[in-house]
MARLOMI-726357 format. One record per residue: residue in one letter; x, y, z of N, C-alpha, C in turn. Coordinates in pm, 1 decimal, decimal comma. Example, Ala and Ser with C-alpha at 12.3 -4.5 7.8 and 13.67 -1.06 7.14 Angstrom:
REM MARLOMI-726357
REC rest     n.px     n.py     n.pz    ca.px    ca.py    ca.pz     c.px     c.py     c.pz
REC    A   1319,0   -569,0    780,0   1230,0   -450,0    780,0   1320,0   -330,0    780,0
REC    S   1285,0   -225,0    708,0   1367,0   -106,0    714,0   1290,0      3,0    787,0
This chain:
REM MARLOMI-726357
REC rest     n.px     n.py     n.pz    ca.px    ca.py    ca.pz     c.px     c.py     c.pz
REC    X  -4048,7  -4060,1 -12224,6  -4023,5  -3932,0 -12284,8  -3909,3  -3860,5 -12212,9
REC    X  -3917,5  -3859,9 -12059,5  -3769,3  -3815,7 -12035,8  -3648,9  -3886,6 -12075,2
REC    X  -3674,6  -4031,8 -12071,6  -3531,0  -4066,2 -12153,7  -3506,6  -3995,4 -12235,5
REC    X  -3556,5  -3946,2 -12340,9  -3529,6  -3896,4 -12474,0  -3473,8  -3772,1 -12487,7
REC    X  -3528,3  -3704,2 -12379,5  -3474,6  -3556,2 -12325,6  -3355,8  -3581,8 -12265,3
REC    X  -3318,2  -3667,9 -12187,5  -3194,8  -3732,5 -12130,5  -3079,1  -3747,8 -12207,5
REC    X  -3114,7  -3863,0 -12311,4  -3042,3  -3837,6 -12408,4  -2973,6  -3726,6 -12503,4
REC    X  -3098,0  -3641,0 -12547,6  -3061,4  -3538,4 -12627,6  -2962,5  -3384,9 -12573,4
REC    X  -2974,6  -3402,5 -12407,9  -2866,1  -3314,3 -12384,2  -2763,6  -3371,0 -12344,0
REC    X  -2740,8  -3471,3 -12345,0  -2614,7  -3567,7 -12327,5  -2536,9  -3571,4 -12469,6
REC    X  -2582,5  -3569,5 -12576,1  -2531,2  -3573,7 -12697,1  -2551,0  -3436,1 -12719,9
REC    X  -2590,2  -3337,3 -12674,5  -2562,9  -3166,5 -12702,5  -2386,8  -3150,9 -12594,4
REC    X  -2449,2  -3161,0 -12496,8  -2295,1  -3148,8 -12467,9  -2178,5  -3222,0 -12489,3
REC    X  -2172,8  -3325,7 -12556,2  -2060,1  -3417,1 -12588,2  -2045,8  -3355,5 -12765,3
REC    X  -2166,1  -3307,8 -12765,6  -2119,4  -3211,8 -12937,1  -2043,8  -3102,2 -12815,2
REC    X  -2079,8  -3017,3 -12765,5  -2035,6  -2865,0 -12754,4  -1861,8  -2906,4 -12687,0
REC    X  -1904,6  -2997,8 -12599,1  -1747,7  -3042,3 -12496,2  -1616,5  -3080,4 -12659,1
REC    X  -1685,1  -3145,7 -12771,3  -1549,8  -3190,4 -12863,8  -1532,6  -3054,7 -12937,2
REC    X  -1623,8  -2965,5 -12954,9  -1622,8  -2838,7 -13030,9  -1527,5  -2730,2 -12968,7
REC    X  -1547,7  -2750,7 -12790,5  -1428,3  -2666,2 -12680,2  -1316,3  -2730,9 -12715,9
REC    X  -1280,4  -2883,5 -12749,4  -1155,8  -2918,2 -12721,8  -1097,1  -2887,9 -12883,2
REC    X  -1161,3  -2911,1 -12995,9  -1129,1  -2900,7 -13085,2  -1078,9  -2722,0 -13117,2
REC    X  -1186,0  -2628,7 -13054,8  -1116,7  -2481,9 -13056,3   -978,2  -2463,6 -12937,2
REC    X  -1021,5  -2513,6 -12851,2   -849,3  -2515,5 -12773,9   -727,6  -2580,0 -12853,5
REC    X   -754,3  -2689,8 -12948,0   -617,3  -2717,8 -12998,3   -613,4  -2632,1 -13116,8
REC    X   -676,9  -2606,0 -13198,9   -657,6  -2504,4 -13304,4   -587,5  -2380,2 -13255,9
REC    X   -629,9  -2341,9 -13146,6   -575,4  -2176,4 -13071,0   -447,8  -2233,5 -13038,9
REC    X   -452,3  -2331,9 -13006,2   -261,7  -2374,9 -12949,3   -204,9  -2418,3 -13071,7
REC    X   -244,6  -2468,5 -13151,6   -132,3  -2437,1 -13319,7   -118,2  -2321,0 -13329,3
REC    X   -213,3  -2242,3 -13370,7   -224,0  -2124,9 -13394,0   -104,4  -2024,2 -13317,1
REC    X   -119,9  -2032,2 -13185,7     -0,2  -1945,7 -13103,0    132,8  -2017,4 -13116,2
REC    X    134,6  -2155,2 -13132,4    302,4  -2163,1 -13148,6    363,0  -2160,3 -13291,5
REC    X    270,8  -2113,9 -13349,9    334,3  -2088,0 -13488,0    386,1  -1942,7 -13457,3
REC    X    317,4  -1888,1 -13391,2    350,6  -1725,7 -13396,5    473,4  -1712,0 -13261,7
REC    X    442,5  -1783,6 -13228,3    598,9  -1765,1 -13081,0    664,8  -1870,3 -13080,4
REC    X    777,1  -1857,2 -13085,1    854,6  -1926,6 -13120,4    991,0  -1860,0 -12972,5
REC    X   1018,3  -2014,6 -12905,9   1117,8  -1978,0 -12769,9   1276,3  -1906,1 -12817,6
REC    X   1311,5  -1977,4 -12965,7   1424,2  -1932,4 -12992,0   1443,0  -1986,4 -13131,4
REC    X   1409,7  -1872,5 -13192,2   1344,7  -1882,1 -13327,4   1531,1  -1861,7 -13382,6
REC    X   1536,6  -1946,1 -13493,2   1635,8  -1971,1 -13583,7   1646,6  -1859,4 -13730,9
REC    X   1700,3  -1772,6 -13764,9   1697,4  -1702,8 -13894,7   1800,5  -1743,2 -13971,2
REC    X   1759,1  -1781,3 -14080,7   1875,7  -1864,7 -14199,0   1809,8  -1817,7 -14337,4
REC    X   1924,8  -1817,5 -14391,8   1877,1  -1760,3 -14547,6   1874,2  -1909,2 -14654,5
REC    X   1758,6  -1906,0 -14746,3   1706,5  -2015,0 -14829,1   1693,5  -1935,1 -14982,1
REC    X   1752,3  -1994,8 -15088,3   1757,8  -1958,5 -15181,9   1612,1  -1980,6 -15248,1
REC    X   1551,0  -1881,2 -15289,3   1409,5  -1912,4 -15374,2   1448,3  -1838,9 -15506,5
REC    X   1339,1  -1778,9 -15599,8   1291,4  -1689,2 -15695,6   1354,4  -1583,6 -15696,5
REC    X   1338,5  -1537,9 -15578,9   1422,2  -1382,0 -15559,8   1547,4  -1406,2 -15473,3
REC    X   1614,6  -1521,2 -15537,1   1762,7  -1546,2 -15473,3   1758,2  -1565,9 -15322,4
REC    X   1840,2  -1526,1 -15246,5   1893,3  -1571,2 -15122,6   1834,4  -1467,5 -15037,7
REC    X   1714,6  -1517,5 -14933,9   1679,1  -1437,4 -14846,2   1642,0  -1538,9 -14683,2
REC    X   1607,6  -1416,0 -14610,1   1590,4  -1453,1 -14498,7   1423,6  -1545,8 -14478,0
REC    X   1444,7  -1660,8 -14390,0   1342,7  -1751,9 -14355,7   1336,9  -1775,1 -14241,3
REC    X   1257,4  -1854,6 -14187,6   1199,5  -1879,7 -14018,1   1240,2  -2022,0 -14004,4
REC    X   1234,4  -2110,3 -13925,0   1320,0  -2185,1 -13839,3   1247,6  -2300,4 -13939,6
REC    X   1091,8  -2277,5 -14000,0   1064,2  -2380,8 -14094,7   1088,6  -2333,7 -14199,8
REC    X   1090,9  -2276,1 -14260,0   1175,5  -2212,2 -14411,4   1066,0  -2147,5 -14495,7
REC    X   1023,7  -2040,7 -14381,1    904,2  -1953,1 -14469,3    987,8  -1812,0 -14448,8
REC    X    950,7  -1775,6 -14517,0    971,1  -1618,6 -14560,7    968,3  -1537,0 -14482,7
REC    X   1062,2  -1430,8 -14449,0   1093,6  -1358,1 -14402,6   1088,0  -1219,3 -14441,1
REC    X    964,8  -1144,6 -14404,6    962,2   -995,3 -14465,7    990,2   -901,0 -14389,9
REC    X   1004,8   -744,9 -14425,8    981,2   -647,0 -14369,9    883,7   -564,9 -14448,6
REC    X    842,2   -451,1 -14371,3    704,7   -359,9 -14394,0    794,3   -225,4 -14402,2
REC    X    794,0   -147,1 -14516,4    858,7    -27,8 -14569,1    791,1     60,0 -14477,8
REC    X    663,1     51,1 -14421,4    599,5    139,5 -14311,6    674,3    158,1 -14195,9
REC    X    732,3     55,7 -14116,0    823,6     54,9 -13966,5    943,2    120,4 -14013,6
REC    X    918,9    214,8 -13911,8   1019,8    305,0 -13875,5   1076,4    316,3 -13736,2
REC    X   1221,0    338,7 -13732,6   1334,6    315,4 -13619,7   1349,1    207,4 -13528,2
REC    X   1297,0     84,7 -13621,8   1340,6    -37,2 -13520,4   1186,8    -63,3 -13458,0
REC    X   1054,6    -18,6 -13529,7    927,0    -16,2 -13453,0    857,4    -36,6 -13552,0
REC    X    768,8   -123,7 -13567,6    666,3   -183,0 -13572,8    519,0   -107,2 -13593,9
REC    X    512,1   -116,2 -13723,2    377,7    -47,1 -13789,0    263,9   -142,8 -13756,0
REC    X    282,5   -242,1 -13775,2    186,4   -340,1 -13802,3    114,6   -415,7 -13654,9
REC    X     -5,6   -397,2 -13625,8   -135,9   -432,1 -13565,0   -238,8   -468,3 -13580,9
REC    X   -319,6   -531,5 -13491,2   -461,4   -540,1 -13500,7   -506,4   -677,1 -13664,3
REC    X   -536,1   -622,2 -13742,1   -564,8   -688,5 -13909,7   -464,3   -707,8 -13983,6
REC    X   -353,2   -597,8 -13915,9   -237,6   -643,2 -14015,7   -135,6   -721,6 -13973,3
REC    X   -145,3   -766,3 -13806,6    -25,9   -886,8 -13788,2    -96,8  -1047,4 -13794,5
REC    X   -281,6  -1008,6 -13825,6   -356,8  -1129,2 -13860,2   -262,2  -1177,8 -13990,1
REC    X   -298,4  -1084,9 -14132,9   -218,3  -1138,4 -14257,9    -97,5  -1185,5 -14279,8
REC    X     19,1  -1087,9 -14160,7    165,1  -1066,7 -14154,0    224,1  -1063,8 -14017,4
REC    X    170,3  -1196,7 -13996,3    247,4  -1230,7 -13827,7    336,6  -1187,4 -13790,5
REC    X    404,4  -1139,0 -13698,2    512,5  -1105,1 -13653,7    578,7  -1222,0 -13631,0
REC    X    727,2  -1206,1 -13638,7    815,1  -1304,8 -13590,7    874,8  -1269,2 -13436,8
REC    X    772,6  -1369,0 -13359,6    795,4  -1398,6 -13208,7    850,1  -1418,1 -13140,9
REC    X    954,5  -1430,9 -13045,5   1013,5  -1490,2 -12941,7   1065,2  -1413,1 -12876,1
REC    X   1034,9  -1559,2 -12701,8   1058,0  -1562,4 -12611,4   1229,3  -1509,4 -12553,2
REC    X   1316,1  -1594,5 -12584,1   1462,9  -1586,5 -12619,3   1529,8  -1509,1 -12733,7
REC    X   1641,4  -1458,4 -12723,8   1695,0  -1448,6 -12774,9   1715,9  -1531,4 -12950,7
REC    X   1705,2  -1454,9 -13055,1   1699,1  -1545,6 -13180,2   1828,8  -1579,8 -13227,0
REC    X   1858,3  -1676,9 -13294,4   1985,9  -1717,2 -13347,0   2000,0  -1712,6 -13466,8
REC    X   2095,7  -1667,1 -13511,6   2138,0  -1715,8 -13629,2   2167,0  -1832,9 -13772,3
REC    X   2125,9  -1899,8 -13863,0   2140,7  -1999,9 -13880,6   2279,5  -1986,4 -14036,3
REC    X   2214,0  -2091,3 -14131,5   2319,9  -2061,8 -14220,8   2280,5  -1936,8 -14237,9
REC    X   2413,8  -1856,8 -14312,4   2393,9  -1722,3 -14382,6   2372,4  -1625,6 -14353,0
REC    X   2342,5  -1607,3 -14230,1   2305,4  -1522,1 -14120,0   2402,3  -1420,5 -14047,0
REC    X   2407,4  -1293,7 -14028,2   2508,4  -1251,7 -13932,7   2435,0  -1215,0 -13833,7
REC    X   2517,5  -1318,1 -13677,3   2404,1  -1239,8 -13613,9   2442,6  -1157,8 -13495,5
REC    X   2520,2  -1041,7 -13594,7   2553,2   -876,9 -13571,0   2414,9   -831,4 -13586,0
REC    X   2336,1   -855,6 -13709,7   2252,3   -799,5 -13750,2   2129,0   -865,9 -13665,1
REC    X   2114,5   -993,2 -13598,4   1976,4   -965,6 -13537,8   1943,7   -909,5 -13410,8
REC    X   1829,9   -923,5 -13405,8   1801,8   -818,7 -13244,3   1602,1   -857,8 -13261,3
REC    X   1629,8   -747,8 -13107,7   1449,0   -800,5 -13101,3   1425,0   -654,2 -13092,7
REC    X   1295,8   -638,7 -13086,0   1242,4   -463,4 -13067,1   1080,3   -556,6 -12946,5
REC    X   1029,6   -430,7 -12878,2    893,9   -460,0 -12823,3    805,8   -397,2 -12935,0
REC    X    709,2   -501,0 -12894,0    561,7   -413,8 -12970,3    518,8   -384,9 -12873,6
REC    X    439,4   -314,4 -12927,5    330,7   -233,6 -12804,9    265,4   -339,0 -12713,8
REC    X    214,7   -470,1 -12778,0    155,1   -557,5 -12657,3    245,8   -603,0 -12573,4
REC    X    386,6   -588,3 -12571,6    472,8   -621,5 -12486,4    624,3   -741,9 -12506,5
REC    X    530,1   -814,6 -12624,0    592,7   -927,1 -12729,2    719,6   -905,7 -12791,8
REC    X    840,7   -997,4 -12788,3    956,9   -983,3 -12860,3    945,4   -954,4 -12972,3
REC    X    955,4   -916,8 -13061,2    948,0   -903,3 -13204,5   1094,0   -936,8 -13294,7
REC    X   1176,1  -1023,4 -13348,1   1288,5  -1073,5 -13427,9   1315,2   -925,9 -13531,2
REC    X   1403,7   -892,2 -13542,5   1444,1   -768,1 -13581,1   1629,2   -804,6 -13690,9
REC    X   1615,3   -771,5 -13824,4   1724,6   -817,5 -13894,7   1781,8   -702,7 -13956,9
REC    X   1891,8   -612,9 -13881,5   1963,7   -489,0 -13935,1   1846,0   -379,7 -13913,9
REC    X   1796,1   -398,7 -13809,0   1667,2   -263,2 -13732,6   1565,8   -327,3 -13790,6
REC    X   1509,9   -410,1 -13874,7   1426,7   -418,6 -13925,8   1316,4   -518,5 -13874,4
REC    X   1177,6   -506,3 -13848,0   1115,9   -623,8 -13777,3   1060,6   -710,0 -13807,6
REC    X   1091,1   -860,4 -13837,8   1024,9   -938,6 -13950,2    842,2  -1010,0 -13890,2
REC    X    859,9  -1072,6 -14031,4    706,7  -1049,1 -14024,8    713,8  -1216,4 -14112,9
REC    X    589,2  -1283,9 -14107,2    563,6  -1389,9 -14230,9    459,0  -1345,1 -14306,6
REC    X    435,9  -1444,2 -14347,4    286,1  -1392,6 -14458,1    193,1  -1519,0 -14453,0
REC    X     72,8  -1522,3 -14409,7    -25,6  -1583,8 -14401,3    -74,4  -1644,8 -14540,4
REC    X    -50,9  -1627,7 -14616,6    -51,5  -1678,1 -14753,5     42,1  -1748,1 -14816,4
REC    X    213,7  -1748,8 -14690,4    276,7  -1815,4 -14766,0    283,3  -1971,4 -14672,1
REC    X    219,7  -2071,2 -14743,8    155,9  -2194,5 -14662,1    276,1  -2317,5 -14638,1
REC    X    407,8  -2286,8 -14757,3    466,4  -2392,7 -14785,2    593,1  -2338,9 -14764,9
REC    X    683,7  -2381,9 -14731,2    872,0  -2312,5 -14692,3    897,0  -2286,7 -14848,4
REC    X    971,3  -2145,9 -14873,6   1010,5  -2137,2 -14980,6    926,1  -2019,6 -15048,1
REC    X    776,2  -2009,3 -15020,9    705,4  -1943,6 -15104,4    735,3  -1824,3 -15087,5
REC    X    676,2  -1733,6 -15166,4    732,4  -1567,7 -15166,8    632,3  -1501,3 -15200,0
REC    X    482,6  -1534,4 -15161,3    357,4  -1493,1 -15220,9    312,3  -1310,9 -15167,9
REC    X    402,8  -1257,2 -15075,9    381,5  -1109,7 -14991,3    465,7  -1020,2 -15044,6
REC    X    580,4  -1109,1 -15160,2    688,3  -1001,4 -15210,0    619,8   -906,4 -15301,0
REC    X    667,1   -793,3 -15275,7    612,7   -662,1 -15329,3    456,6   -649,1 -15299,8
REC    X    388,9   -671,3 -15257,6    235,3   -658,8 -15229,8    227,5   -495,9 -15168,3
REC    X    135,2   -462,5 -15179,3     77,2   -352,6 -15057,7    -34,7   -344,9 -15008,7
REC    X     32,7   -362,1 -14884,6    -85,7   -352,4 -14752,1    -67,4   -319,1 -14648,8
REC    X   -212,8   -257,2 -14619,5   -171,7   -176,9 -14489,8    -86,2    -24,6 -14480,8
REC    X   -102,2      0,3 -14603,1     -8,6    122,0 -14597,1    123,4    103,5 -14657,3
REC    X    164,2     16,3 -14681,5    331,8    -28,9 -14714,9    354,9   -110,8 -14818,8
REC    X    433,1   -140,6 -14882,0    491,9   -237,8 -14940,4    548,8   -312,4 -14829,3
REC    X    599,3   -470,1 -14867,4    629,6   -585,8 -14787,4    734,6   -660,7 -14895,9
REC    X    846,5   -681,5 -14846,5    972,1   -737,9 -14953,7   1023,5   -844,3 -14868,6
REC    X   1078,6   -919,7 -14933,1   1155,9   -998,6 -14874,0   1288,5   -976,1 -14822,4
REC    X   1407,2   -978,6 -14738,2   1481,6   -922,8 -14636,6   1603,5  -1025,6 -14714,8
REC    X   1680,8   -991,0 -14743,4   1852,5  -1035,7 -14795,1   1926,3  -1045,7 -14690,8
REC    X   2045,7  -1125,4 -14722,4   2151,0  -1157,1 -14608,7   2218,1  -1026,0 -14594,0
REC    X   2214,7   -924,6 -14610,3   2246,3   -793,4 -14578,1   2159,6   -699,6 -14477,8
REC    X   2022,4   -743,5 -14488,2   1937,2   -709,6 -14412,8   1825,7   -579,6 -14514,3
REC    X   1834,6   -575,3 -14634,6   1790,9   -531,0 -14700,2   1675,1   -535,2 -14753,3
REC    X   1545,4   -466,3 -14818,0   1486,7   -531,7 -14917,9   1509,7   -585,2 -15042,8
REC    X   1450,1   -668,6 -15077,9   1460,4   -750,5 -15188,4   1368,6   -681,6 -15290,6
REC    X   1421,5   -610,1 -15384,2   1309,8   -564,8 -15481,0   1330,1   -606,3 -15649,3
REC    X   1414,0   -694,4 -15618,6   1447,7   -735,3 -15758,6   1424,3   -923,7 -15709,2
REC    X   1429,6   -968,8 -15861,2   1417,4  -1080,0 -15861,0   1531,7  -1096,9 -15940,3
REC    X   1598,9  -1233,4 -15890,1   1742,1  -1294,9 -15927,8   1715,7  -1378,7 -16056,8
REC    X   1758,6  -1366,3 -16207,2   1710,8  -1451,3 -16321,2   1843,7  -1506,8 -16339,3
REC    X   1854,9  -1614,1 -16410,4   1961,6  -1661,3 -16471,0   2092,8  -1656,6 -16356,7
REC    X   2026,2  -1705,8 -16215,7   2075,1  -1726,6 -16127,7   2179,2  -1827,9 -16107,0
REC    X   2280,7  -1781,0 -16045,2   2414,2  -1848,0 -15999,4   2402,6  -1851,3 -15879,0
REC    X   2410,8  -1942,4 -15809,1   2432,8  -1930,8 -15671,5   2549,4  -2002,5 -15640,6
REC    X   2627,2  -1978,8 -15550,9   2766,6  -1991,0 -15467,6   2754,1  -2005,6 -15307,4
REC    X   2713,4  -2068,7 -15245,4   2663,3  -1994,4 -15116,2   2595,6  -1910,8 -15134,9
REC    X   2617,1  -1829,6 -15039,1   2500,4  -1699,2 -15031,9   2510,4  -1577,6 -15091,2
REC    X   2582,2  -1585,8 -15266,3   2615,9  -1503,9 -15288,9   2533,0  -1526,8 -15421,5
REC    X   2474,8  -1437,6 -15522,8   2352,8  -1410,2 -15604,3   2384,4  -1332,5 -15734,1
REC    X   2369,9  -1393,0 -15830,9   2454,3  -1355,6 -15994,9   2306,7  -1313,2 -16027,3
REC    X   2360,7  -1174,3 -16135,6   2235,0  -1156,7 -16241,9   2055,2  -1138,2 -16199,2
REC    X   2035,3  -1019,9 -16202,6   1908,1   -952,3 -16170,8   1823,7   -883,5 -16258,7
REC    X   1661,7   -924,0 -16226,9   1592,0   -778,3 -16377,9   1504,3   -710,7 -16289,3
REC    X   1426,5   -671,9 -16290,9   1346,0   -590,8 -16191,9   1231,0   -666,8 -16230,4
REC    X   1165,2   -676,2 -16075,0   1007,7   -750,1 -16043,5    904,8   -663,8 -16042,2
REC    X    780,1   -721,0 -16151,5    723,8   -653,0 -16102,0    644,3   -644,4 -15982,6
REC    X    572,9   -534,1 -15924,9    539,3   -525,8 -15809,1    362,8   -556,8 -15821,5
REC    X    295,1   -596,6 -15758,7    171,3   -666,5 -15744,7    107,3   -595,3 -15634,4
REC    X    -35,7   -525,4 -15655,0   -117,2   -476,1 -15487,9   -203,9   -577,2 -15439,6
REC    X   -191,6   -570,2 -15330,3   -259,9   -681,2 -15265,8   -399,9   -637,6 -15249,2
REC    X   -504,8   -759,0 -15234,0   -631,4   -765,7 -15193,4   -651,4   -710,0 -15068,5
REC    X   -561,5   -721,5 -14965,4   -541,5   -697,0 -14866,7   -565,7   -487,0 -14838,8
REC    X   -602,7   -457,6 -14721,7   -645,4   -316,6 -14741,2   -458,8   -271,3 -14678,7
């Protein structure tokens, strides 16, 4: 009978020990998606024409809430709308001027990627490079747009699109969508 007891916490902790290692590598995807040493900004033509993306080719927003180069977004709302992280200095990629980038602090102390004052953000919903699933949403207090090679919001969507480089023919107005999100 003690074998059996022997056994059974030998196979409790070889469950709990793969359950620690399996939550330690999830938490380490998890953080290097969000920090990034020297994160790349390049503009990728989607739906709403030519905007700004992250070093894998996701979307690049800003929050109509941040004001003067600072950062509204905390706590629940950089869970949905990560901030764009880094360590270093960010670079520029295609399409990019990078007059216009810069970093700002957040309050936890963290670089934050910043495009013409503005502080970008991704969207937790957008899973695949390219997607645009946060454009026009509101949450958190704000609308969330996608960021143009000007450093602008994007509040239109590009139809009957020409593209030339990074330059964007013919526009109708999008509509705008509220998010589930509070």
């Amino acid at each position: 009978m003690q074998k059996g007891m022997e056994l059974r916490l030998a196979l409790a902790l070889m469950v709990i020990a793969s359950l620690a290692v399996a939550g330690f590598l999830l938490a380490g995807t998890t953080a290097r998606g969000a920090v990034q040493s020297g994160a790349t900004v390049s503009l990728r033509t989607t739906k709403l024409g030519a905007i700004l993306v992250n070093s894998r080719g996701h979307t690049l927003y800003l929050f109509a809430k941040d004001k003067n180069g600072k950062s509204a977004c905390s706590g629940m709302c950089a869970t949905y709308w990560p901030p764009a992280i880094v360590k270093t200095k960010p670079t520029a990629g295609a399409g990019v001027k990078a007059s216009l980038l810069g970093t700002t602090l957040r309050a936890d102390g963290r670089k934050q990627v910043t495009y013409n004052h503005h502080p970008l953000y991704g969207f937790a919903l957008d899973k695949q490079a390219g997607q645009t699933n946060g454009q026009g949403t509101t949450a958190f207090g704000a609308r969330w747009w996608a960021v143009s090679a000007r450093g602008t919001a994007v509040t239109k969507v590009a139809t009957g699109t020409t593209t030339t480089g990074t330059t964007t023919t013919g526009t109708t107005t999008e509509p705008t969508t509220t998010s589930r999100y509070p």
